[in-house]
Residue, then its C-alpha position, 0 to 999 in steps of 0.5 A: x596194837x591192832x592194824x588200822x582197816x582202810x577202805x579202798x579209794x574212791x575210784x576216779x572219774x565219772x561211774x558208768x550208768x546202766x540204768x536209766x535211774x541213778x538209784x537203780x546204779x546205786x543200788x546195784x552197786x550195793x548189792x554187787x559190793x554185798x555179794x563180794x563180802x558173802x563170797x569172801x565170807x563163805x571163803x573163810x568159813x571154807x578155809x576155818x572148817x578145813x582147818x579144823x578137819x585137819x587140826x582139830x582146833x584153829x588159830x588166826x595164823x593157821x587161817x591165815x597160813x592155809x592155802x587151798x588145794x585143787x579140788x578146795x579151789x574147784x568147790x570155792x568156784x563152783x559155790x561162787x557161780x551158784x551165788x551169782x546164779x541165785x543172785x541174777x536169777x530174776x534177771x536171767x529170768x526176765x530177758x528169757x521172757x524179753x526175748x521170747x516176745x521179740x521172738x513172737x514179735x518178729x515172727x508175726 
């Protein structure tokens, strides 16, 4: 028999909105959920390459059993900042061109 998959409870209370337009929240929302997944996916892809390095084959348990080592949790950190800084990138990309024209703005 296999264990049900539950989802995690809504959360309670009124969402925060960032935007000015709900759909953008929506959206965002979206694809912060869809970059956790990506995250905890390139994780296990991590651990299942490891595994077989090691072993040579691998099992469910021998996935599921397998515990990093400092230099596993240091490369998973560094794959993990260079996911957000490709996914945030258009958005560092436009303050630096927001803040460059309050820069020209305040020294006109």
């Amino acid at each position: 028999m296999t264990d049900k998959i539950t989802t995690p409870r809504p959360a309670q209370g009124k969402r925060p909105q960032y935007f000015d337009d709900p759909n953008m929240d929506q959206m965002h929302a979206m694809i912060i959920a869809l970059a956790t997944e990506v995250s905890v996916l390139t994780d296990r892809f991590d651990t299942i390459e490891r595994v077989l390095d090691e072993k040579g084959t691998v099992s469910r348990s021998d996935i599921e059993n397998w515990q990093p080592d400092e230099k596993a949790w240091e490369e998973r950190r560094d794959q993990r900042e260079q996911l957000i800084r490709r996914l945030f990138r258009t958005v560092r990309e436009a303050r630096t061109t927001l803040e460059g024209q309050a820069d020209q703005e305040a020294n006109t």
